[in-house]
DSSP file (Angstrom, degrees, kcal/mol; ACC not computed):
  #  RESIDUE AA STRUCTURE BP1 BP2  ACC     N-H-->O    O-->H-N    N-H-->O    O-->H-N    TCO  KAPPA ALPHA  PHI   PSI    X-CA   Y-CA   Z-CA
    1    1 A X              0   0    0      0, 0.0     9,-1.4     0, 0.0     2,-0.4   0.000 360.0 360.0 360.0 135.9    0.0    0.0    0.0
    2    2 A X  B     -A    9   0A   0      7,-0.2     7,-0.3     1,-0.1     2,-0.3  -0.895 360.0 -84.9-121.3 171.6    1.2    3.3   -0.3
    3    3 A X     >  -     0   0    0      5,-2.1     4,-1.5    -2,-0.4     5,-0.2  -0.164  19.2-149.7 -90.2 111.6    1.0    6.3    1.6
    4    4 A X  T  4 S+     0   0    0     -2,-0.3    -1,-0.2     1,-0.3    -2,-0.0   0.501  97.7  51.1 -58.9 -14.4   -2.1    8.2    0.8
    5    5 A X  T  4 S+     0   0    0      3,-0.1    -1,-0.3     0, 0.0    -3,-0.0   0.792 127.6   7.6 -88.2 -58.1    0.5   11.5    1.7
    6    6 A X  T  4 S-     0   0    0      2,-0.1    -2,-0.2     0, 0.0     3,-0.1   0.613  91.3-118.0-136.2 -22.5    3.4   11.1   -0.2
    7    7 A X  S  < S+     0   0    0     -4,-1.5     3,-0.2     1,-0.3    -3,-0.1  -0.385  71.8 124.2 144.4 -24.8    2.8    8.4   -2.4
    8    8 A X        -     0   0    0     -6,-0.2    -5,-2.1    -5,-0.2     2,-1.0   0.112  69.2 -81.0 -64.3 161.9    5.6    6.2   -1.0
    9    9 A X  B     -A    2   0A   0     -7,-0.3    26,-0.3    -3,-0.1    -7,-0.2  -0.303  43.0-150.3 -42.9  99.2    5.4    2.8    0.3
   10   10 A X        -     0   0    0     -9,-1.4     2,-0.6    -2,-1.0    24,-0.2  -0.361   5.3-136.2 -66.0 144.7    4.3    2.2    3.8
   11   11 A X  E     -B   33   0B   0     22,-2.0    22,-3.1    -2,-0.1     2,-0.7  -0.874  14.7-118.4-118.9 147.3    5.1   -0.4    6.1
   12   12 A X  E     +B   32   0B   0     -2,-0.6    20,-0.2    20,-0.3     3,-0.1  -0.741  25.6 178.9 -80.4 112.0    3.0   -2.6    8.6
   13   13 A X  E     -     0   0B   0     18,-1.5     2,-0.2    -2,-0.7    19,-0.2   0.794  51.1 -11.3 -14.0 -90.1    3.6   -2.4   11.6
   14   14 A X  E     -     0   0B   0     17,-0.2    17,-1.2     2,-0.0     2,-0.3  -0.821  46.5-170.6-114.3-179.6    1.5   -4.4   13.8
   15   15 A X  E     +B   30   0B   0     -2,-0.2     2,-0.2    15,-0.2    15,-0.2  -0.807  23.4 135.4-171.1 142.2   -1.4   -6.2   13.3
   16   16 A X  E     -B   29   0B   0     13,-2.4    13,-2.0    -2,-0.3     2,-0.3  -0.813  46.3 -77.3-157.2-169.5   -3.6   -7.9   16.2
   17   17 A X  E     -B   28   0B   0     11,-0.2     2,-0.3    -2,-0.2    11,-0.2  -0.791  34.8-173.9-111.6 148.5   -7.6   -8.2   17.0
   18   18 A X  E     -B   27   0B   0      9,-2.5     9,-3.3    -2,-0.3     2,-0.4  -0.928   8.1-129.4-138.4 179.1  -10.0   -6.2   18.3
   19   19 A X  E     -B   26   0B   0     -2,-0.3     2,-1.1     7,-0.2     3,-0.2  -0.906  23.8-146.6-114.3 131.9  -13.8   -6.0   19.5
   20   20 A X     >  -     0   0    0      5,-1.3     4,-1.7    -2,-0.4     5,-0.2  -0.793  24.4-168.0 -77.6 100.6  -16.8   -4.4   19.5
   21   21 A X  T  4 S+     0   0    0     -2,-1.1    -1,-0.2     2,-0.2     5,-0.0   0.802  91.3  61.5 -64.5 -31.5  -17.9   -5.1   23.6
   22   22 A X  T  4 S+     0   0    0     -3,-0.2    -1,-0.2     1,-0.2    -2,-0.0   0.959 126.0   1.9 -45.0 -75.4  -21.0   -3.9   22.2
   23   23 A X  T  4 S-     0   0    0      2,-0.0    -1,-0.2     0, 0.0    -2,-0.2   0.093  97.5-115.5-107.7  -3.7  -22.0   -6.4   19.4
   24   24 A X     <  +     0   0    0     -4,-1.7    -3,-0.2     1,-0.2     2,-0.1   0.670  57.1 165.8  14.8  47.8  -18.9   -8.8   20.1
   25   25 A X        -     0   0    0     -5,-0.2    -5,-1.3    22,-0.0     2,-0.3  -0.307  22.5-153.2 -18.2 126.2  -17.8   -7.9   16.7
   26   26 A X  E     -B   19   0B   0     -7,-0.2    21,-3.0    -3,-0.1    22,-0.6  -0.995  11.9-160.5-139.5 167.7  -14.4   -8.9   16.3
   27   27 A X  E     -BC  18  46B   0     -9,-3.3    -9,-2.5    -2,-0.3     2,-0.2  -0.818  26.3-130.2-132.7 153.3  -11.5   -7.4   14.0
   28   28 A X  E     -B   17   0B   0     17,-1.5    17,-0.3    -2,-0.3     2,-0.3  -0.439  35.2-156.9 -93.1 155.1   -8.5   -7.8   12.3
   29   29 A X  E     +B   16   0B   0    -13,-2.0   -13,-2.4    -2,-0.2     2,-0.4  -0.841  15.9 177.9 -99.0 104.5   -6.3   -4.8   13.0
   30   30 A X  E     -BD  15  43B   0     13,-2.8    13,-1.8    -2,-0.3     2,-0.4  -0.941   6.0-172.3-117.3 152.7   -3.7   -3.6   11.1
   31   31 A X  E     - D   0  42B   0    -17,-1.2   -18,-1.5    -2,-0.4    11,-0.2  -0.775  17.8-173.4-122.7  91.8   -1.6   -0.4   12.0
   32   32 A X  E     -BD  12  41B   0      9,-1.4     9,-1.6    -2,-0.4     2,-0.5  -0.506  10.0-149.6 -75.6 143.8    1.5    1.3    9.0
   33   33 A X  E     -BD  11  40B   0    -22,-3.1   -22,-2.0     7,-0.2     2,-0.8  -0.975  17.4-142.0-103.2 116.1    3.6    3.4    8.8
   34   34 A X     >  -     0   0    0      5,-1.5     4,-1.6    -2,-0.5     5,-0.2  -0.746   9.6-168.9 -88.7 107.6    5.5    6.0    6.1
   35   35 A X  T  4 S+     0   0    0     -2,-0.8    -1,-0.1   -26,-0.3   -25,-0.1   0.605  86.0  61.0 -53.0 -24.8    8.9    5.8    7.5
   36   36 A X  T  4 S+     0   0    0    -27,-0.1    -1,-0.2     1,-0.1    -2,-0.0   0.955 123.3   9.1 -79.5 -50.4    9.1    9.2    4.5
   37   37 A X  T  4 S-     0   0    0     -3,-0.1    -2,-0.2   -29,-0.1    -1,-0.1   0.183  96.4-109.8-111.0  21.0    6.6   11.3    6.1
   38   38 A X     <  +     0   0    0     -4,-1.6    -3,-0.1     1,-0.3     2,-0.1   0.309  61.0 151.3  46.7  27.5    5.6   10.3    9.4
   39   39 A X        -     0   0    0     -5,-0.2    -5,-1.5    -6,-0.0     2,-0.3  -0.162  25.0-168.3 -76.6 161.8    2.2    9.3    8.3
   40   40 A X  E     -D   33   0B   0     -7,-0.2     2,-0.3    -2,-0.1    -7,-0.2  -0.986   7.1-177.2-144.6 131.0    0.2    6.2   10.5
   41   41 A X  E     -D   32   0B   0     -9,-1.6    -9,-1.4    -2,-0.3     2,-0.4  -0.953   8.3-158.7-138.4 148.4   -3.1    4.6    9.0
   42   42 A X  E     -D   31   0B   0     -2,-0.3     2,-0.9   -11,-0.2   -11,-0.2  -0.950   4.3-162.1-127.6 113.6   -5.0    2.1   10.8
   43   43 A X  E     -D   30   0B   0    -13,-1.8   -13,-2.8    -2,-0.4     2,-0.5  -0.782   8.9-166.2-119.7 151.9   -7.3   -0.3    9.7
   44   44 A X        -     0   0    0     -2,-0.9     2,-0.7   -15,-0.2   -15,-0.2  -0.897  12.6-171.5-121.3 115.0  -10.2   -2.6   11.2
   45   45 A X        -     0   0    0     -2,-0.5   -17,-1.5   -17,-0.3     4,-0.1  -0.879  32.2-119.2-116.7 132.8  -11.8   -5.5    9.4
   46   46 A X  B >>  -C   27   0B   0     -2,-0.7     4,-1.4   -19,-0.2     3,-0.7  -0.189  24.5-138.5 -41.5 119.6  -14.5   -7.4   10.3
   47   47 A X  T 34 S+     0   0    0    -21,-3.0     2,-0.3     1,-0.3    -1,-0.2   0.760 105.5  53.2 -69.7 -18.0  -12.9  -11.1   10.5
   48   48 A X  T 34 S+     0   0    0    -22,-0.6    -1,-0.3     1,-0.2    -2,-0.1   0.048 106.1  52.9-105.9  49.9  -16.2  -12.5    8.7
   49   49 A X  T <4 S+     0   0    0     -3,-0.7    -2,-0.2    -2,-0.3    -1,-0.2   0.293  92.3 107.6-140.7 -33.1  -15.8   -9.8    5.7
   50   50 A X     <  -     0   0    0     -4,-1.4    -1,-0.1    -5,-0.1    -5,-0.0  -0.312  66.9-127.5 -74.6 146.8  -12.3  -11.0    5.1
   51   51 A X        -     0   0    0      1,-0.1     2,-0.3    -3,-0.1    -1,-0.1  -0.099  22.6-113.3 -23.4 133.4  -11.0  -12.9    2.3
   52   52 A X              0   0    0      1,-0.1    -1,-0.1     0, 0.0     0, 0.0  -0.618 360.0 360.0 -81.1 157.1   -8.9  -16.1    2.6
   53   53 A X              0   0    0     -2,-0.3    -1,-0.1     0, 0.0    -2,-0.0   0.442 360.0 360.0-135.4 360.0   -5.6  -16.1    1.5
């Protein structure tokens, strides 16, 4: 993926689960970084939306 800033490549970071306590939702988390401009994007996907791979 690249960086929605600066165009350059971004790197992942971490990547764990999370929840919805609500709805007991739960989520993929992934968090990147551009090492070029100090940008950070996070995403959460619903674990029954995702694709196999």
């Amino acid at each position: 993926m690249n960086c929605p800033n600066c165009d350059k490549q971004i790197e992942v970071v971490r990547e764990d689960e999370s929840n919805n306590s609500k709805d007991g939702t739960v989520y993929t988390r992934t968090v990147c970084e551009c090492k070029h401009c100090g940008t950070w994007i996070t995403t959460e996907i619903p674990k029954e939306n995702q694709k196999e791979e």
